[in-house]
C-alpha positions in Angstrom: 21.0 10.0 -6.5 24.3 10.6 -4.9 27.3 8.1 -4.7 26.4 7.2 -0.7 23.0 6.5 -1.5 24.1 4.0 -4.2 26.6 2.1 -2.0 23.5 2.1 0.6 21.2 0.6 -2.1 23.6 -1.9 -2.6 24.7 -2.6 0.5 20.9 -3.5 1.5 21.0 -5.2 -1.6 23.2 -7.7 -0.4 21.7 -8.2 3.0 18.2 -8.8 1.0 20.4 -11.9 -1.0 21.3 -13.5 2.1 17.7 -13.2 3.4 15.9 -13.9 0.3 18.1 -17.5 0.3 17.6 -18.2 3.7 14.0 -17.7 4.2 12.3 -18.1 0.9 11.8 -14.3 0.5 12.0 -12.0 -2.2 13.3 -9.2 0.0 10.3 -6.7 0.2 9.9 -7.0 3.9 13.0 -5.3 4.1 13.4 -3.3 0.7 9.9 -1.3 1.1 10.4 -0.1 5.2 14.0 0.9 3.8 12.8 2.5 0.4 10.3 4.7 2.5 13.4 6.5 4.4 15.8 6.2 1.2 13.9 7.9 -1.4 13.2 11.3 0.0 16.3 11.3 0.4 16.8 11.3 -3.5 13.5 14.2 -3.6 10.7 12.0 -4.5 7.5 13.5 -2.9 5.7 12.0 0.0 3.1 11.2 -2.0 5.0 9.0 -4.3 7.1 7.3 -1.9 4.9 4.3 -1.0 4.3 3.7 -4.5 7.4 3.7 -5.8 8.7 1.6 -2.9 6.1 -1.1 -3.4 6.6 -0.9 -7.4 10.6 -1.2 -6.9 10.9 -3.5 -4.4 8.6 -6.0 -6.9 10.8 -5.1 -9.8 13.8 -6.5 -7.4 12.1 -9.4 -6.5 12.1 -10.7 -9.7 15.8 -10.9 -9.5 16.3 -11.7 -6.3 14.0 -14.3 -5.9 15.2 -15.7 -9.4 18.6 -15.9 -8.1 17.2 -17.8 -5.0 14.8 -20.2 -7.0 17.7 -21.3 -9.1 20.1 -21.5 -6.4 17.3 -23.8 -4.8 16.6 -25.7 -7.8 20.1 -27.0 -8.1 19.9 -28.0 -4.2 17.0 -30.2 -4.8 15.0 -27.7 -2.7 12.2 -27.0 -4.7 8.9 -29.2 -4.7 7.1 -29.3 -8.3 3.8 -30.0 -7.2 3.4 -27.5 -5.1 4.4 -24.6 -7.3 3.1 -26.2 -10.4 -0.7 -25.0 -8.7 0.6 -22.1 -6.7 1.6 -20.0 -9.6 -1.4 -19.8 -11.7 -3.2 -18.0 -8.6 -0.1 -16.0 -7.6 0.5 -14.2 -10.6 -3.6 -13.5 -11.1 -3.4 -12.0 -7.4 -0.1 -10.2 -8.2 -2.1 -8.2 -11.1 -5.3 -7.5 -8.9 -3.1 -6.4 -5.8 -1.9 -3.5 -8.0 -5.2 -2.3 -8.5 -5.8 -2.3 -4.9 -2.8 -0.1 -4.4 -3.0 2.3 -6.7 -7.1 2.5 -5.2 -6.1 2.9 -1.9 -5.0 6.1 -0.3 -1.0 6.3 0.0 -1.2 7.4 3.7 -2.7 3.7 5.1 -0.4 1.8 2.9 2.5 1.4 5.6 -0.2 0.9 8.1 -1.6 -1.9 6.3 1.3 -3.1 5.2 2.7 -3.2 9.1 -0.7 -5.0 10.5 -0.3 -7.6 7.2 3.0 -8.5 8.5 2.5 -8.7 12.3 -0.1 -11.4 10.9 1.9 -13.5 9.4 4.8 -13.7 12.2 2.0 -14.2 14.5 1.0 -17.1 12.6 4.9 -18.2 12.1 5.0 -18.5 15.5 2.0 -20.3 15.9 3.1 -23.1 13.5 6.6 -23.2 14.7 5.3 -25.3 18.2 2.6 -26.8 16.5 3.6 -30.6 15.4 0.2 -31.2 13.8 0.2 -31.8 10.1 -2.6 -31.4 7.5 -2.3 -33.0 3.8 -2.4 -30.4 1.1 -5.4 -29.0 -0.4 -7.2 -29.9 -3.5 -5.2 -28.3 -6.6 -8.0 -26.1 -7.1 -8.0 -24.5 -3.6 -4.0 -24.5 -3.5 -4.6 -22.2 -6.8 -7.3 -20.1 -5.1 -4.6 -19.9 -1.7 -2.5 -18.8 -4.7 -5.0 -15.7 -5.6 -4.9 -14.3 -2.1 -1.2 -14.3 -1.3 -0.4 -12.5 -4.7 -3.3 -10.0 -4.0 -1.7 -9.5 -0.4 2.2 -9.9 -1.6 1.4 -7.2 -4.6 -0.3 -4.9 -2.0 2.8 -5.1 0.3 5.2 -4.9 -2.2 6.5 -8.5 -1.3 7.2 -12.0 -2.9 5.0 -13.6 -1.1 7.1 -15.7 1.2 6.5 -14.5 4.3 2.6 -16.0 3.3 4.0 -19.2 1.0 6.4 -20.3 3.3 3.9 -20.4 6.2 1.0 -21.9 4.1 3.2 -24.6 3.3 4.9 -25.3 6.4 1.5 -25.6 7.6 0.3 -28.3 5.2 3.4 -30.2 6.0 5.7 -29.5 3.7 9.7 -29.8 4.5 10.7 -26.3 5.8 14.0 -26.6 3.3 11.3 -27.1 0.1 8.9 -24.6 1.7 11.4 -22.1 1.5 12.7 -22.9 -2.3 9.3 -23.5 -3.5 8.8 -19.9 -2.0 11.3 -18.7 -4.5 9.9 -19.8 -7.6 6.4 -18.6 -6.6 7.8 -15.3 -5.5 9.5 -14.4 -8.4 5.8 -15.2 -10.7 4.5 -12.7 -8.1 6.9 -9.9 -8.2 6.7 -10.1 -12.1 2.8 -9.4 -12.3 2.6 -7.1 -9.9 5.9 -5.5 -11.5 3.7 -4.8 -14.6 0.9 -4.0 -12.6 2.6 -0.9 -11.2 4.7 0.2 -14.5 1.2 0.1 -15.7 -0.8 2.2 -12.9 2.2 5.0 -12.9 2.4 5.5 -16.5 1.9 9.4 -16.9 1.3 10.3 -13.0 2.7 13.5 -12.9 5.7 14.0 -10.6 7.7 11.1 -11.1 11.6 11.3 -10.9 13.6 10.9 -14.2 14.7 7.0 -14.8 11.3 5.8 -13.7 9.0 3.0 -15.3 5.8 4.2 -13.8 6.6 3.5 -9.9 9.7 2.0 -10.9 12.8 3.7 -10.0 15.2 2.3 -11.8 18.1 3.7 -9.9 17.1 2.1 -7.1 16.4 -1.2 -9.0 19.5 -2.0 -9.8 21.9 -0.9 -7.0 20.1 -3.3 -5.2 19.5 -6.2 -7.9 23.3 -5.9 -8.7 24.5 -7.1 -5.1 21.4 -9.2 -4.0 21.7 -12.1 -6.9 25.3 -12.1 -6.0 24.4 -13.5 -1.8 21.6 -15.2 -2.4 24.0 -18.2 -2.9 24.8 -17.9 0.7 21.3 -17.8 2.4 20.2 -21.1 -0.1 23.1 -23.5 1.7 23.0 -21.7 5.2 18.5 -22.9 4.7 20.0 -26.2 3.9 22.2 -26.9 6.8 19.6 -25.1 9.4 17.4 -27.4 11.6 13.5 -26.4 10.8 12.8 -25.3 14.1 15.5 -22.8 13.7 14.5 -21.6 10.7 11.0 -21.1 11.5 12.0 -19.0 15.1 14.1 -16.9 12.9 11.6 -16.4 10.4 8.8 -15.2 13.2 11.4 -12.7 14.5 12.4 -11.6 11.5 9.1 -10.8 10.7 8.0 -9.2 14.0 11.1 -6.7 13.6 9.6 -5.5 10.7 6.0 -4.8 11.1 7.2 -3.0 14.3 8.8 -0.5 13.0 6.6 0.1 10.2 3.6 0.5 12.5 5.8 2.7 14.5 6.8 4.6 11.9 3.1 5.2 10.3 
């Protein structure tokens, strides 16, 4: 990997901190689309790429949204409750998204990774004008909600906040705590499905040098390295934000990206 690749990783990297702080995510939305152009560029075959971009981006998660969940924490943005039930489920579906990934065939991955994510800005939009507020679910069903947005985070390659943020907006949960609640859970998610890949690309023939199965370590830490350092930044600027603003933001953020991974595909 060449020196202007690196200060690209890193670069990214620190967009990824500010994002990751500001919305609640752990940066896959934007890692994966960009790791699919990057590492061809370093000659990883077309074959791996997906792979390796999904099995990166969770490794970077775990720092990134680490750095967000304890930058939250100390804000008095995090609410216990919520992620004491959402984790059990989220690292469960973390570990059986992995299986899903490494089952399906590489070429629909970005295509099902771009219709996953026009979803779930369509339904950001949806609850950003809707004023009606439902009380949580049982902790038994908020663990099972868990299940499915670690099985669809680990199959995108994502923390899971562009699903956790929504699903407790939706339940009426302040969009401040929402997002540093995200954080926490995001982080359990990008550890089990971190494993989960390591685990799947142990031995797969072709892999570059530095890798952990579909880990790339290269890649892992140009873009850890900067993102923990901004992820300061995105916590107080989701402090200050009105709601509404946040959750337009959000939507748009998340349109952007499944358009150009559809397009792309």
């Amino acid at each position: 990997m060449s020196l202007e690749l690196i200060l690209l990783l890193m670069a990214l990297g620190g967009f990824v901190g500010v994002m990751a702080g500001l919305l609640g995510i752990g940066g896959g939305l934007i890692v994966v689309p960009a790791l699919t152009i990057i590492l061809p560029w370093s000659g990883i075959s077309a074959e791996l790429t997906m792979l390796m971009a999904l099995g990166t981006s969770l490794a970077t998660i775990i720092l990134t949204s680490g750095s967000s969940a304890f930058n939250h924490l100390r804000l008095g943005n995090v609410d216990l409750y919520v992620v004491k039930w959402l984790i059990p489920g989220v690292i469960i579906g973390g570990f059986i998204g992995t299986y899903v990934a490494d089952w399906v065939p590489t070429h629909y991955l970005p295509r099902i990774f771009g219709f996953i994510v026009l979803g779930l800005a369509l339904q950001m939009l949806i609850s950003a004008r809707s004023k009606r507020v439902r009380a949580m679910p049982s902790p038994l069903n908020t663990s099972l909600s868990g299940t499915v947005i670690g099985i669809i985070s680990s199959l995108a390659g994502i923390g899971g906040g562009s699903l956790t943020v929504p699903f407790l907006s939706r339940y009426g949960v302040e969009m401040r705590k929402a997002v540093g609640s995200s954080s926490v859970c995001g982080c359990m998610i990008a550890i089990a499905g971190m494993l989960g890949f390591m685990f799947h690309g142990h031995g797969v023939e072709g892999l570059p040098k530095y890798s952990l199965g579909y880990i790339y370590l290269p890649a892992l830490f140009a873009i850890a390295f900067t993102s923990v350092l901004t992820t300061r930044i995105g916590a107080r600027l989701a402090t200050k934000l009105p709601t509404a603003s946040l959750k337009k933001i959000f939507a748009l953020f998340l349109l952007f990206i499944a358009a150009s991974m559809l397009i792309s595909s």
